[in-house]
N, C-alpha and C positions, 0 to 999 in steps of 0.2 A: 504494500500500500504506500500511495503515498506523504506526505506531511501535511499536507490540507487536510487529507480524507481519514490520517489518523487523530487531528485537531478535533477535527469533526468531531468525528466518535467519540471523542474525549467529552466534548462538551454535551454530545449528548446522554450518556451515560451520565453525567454529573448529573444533568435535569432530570433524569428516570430519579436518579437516587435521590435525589430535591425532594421531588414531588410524593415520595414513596416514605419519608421522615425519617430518610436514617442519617448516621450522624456524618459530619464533615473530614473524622478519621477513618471512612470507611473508604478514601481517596484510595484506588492500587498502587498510584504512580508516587515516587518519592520524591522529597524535596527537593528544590531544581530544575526541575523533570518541566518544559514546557507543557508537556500534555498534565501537568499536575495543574499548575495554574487553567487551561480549560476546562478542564475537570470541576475545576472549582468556579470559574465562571458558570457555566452550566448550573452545578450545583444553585448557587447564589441566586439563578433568575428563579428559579421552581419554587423556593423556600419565601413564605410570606414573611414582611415586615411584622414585626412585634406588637408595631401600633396598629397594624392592618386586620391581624388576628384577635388580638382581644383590644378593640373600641371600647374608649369609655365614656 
């Protein structure tokens, strides 16, 4: 594969795992790891704001 298309997948695995509640060390890729940080972008869009979730 190439580097886009494994960014890709990076970020969107992050979003599955977002969206799914698990936590933020459930990342595979290790520190460094470019596909770490999309991983966690991904992650970051799926996961609601704090104030989004519980309004007061």
């Amino acid at each position: 594969m190439g580097a886009r298309v494994d960014i890709v997948q990076a970020m969107q695995d992050g979003r599955r795992a977002g969206a799914a509640g698990d936590r933020p060390t459930a990342c595979p890729y290790p520190a460094g790891n470019l596909l770490r940080s999309a991983w966690l972008r991904g992650y970051a869009a799926a996961r609601p704001l704090l104030n989004e979730a519980n309004p007061q």
